[in-house]
BAVOLO-960567 format. One line per field, with one value per atom (N, C-alpha, C, CB): residue number from 0; residue in one letter; atom name; x, y, z. Coordinates in nm, 2 decimals. Atoms other than C-alpha are relative to their C-alpha. Last residue first. Glycine has a CB too. Layout:
seq	[NUM/...] .
type	[a/...] .
atom	[CA/...] .
x	[X/...] .
y	[Y/...] .
z	[Z/...] .
END
This chain:
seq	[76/76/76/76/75/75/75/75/74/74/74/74/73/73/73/73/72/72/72/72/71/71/71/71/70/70/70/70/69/69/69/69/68/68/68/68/67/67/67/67/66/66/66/66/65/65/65/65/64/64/64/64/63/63/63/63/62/62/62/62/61/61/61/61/60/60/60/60/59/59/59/59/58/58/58/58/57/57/57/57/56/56/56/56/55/55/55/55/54/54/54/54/53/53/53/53/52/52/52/52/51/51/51/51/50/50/50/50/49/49/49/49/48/48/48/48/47/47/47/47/46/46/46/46/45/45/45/45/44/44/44/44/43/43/43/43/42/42/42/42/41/41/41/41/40/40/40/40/39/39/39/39/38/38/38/38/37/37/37/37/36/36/36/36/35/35/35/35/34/34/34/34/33/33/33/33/32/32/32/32/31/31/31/31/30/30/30/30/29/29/29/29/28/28/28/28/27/27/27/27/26/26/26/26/25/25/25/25/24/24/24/24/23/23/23/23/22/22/22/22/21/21/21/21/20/20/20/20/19/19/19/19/18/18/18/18/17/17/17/17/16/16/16/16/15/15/15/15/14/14/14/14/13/13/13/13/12/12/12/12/11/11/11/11/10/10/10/10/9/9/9/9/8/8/8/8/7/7/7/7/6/6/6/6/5/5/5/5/4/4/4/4/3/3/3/3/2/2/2/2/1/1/1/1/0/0/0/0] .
type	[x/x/x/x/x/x/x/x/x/x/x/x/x/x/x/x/x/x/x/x/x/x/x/x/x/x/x/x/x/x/x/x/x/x/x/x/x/x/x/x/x/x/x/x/x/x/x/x/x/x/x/x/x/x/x/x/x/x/x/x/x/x/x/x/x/x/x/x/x/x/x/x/x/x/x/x/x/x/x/x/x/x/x/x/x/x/x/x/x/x/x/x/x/x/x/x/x/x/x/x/x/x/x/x/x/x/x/x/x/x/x/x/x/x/x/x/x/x/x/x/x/x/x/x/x/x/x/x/x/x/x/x/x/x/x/x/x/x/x/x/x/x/x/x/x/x/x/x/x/x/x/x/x/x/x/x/x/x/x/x/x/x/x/x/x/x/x/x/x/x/x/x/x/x/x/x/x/x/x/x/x/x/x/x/x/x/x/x/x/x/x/x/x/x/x/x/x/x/x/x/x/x/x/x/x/x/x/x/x/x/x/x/x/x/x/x/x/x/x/x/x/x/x/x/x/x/x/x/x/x/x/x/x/x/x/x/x/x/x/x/x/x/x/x/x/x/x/x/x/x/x/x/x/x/x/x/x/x/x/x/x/x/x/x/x/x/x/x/x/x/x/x/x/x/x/x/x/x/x/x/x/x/x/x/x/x/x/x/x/x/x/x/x/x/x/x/x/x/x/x/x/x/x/x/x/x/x/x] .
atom	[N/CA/C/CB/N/CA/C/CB/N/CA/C/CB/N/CA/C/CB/N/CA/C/CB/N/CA/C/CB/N/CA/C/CB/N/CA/C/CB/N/CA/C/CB/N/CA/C/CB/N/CA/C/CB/N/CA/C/CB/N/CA/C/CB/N/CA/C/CB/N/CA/C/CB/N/CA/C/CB/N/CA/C/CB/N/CA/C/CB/N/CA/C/CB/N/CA/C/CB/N/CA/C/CB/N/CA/C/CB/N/CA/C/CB/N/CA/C/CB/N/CA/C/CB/N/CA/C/CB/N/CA/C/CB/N/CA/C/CB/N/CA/C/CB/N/CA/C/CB/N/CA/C/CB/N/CA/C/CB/N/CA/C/CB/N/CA/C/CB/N/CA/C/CB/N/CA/C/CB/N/CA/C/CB/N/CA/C/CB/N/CA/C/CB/N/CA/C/CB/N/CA/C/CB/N/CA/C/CB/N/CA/C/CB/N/CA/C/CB/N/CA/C/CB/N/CA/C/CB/N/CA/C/CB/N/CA/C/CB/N/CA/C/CB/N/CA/C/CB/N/CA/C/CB/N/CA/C/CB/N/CA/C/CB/N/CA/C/CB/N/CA/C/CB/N/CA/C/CB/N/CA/C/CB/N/CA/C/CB/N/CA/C/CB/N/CA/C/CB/N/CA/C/CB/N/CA/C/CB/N/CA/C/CB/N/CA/C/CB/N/CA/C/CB/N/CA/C/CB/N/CA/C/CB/N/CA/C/CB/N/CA/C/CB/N/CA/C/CB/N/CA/C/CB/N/CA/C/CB/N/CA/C/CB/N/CA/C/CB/N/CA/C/CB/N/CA/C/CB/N/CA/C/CB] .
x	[0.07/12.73/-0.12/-0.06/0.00/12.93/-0.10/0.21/0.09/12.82/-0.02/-0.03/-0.04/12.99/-0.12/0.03/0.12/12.90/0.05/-0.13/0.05/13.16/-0.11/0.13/-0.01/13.18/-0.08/-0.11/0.13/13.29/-0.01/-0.04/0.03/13.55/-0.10/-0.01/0.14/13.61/-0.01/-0.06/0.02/13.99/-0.16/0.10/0.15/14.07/0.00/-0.02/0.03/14.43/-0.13/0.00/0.04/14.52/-0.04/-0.09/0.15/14.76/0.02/-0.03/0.04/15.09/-0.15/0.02/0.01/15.26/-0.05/0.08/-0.10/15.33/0.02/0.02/-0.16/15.13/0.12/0.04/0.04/14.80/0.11/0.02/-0.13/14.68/0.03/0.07/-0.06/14.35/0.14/-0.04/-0.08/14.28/0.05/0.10/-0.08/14.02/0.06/-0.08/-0.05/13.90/0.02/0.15/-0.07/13.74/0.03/-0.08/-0.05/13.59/0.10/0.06/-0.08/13.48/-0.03/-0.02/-0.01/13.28/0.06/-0.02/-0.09/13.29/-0.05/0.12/0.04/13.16/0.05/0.07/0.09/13.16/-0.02/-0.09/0.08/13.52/-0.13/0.09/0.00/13.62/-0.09/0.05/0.11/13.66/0.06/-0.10/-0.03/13.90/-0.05/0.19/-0.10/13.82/-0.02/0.03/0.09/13.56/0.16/-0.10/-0.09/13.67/-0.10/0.13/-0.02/13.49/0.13/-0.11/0.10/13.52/-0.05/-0.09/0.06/13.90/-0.15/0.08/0.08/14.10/-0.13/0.04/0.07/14.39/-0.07/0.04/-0.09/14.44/-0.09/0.02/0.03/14.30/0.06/-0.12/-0.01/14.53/-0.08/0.20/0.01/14.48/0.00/-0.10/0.03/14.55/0.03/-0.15/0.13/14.73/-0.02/-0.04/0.00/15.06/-0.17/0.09/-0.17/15.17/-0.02/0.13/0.02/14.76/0.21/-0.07/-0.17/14.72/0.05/0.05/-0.06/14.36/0.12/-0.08/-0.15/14.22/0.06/0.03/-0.08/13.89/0.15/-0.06/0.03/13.64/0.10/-0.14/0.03/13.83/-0.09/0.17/0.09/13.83/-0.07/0.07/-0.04/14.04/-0.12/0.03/0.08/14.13/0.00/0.06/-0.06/14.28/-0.14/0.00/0.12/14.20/0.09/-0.05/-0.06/14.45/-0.09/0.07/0.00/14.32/0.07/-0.13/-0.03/14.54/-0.15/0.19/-0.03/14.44/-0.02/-0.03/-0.14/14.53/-0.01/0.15/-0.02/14.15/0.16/-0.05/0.10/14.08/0.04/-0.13/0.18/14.37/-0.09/-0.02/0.00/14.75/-0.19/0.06/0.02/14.80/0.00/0.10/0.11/14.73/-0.02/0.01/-0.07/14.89/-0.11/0.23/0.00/14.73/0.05/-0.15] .
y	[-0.13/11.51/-0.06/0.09/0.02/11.18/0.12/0.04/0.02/11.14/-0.03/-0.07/0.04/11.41/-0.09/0.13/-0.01/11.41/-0.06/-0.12/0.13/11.44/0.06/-0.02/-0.03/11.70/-0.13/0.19/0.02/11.56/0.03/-0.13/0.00/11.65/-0.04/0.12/0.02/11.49/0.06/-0.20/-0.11/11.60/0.07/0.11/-0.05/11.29/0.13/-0.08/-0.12/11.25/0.06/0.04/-0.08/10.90/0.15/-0.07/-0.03/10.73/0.10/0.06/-0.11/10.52/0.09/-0.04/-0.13/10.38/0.06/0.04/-0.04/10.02/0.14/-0.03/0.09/9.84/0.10/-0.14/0.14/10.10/-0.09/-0.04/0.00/10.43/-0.13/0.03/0.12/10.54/0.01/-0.02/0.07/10.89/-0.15/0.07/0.09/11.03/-0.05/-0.11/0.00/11.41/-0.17/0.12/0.12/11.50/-0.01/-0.13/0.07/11.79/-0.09/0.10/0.12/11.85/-0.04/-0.10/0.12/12.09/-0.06/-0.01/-0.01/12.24/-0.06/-0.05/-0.12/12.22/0.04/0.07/0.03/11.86/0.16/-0.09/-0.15/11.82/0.02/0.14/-0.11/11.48/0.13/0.00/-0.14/11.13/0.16/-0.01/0.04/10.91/0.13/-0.03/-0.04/10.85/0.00/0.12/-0.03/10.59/0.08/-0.12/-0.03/10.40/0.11/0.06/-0.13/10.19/0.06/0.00/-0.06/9.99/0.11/-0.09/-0.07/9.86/0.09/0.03/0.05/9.64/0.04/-0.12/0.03/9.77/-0.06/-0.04/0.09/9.97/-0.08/-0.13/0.10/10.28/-0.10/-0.01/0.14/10.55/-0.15/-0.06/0.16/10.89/-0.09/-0.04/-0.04/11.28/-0.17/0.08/0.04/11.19/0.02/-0.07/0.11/11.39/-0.04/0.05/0.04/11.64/-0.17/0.17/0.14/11.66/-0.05/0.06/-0.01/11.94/-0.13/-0.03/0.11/12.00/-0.04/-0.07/-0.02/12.34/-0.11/0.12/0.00/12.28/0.06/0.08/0.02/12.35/0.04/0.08/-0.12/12.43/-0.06/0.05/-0.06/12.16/0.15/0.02/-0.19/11.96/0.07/0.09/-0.04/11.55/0.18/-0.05/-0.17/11.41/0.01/0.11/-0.11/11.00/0.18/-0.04/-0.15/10.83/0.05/0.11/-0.13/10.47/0.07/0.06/-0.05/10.11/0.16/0.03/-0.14/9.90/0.05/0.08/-0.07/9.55/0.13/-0.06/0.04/9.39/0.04/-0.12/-0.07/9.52/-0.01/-0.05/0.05/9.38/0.10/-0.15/-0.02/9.58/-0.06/0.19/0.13/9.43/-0.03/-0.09/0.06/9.76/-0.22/0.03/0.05/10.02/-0.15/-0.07/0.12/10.31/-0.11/-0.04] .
z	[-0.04/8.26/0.08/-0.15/-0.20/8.25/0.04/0.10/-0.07/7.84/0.18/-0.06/-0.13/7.70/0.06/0.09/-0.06/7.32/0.18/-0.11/-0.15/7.10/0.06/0.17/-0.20/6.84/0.05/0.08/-0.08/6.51/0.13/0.01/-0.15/6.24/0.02/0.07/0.02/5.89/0.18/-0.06/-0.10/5.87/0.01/-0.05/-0.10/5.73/0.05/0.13/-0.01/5.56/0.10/-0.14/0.09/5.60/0.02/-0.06/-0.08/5.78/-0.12/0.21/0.06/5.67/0.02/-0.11/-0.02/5.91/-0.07/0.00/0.01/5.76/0.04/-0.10/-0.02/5.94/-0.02/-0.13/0.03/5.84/0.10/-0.19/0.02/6.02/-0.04/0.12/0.05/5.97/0.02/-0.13/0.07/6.14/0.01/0.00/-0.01/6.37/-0.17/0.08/0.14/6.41/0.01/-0.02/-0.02/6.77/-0.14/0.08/0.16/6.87/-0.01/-0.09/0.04/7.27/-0.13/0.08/0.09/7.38/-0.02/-0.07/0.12/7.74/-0.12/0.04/-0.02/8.10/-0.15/0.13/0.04/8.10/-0.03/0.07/-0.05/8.15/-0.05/-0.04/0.00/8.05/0.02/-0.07/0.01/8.14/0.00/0.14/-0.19/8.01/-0.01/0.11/-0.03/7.59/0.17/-0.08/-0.10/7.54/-0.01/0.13/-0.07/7.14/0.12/-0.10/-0.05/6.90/0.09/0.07/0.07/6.64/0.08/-0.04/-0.04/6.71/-0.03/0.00/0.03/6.44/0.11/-0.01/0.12/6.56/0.02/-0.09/0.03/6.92/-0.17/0.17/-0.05/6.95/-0.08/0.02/0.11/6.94/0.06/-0.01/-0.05/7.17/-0.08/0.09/-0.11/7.17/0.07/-0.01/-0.07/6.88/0.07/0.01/-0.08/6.77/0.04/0.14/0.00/6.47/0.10/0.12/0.09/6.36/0.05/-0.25/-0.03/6.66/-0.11/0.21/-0.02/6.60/-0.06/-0.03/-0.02/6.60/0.06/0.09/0.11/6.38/0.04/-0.10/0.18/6.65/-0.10/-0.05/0.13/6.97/-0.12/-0.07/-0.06/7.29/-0.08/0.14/-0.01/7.08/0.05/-0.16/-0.09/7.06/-0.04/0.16/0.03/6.72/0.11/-0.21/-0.05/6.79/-0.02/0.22/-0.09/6.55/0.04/-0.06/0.03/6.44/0.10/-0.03/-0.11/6.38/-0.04/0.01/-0.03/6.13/0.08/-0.05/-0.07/6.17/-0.03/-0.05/-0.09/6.16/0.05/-0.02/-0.09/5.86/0.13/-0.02/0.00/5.67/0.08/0.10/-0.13/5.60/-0.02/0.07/-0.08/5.26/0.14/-0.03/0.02/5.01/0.07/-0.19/0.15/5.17/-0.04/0.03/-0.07/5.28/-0.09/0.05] .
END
């Protein structure tokens, strides 16, 4: 990251995956906009789990490595 992108202009990368630990890191499932604290993705299949990964991204493009997973929690069930 670089060091004059603020809090409030970093971008993240949602990594979506219905696999534990087979997340496609080439493209985001979904990007919330900067300065963002949460995010609701569009509803999904409840019949299933759902892992999720997110990446920092700054101004200048640069995103960080993360590959802290977490299973979501469907809450339309």
């Amino acid at each position: 990251m670089d060091d004059t992108t603020g809090r409030a202009a970093i971008a993240y990368d949602i990594y979506q995956s219905s696999t534990s630990g087979a997340h496609d890191f080439g493209r985001p499932t979904y990007t919330a906009p900067a300065g963002a604290t949460s995010f609701k993705t569009r509803p999904l299949p409840g019949d299933r789990k759902w892992y999720f990964v997110v990446r920092a991204r700054d101004r200048a493009g640069n995103a960080d490595a993360n590959q802290a997973q977490r299973e979501g929690e469907n809450l339309c069930r």
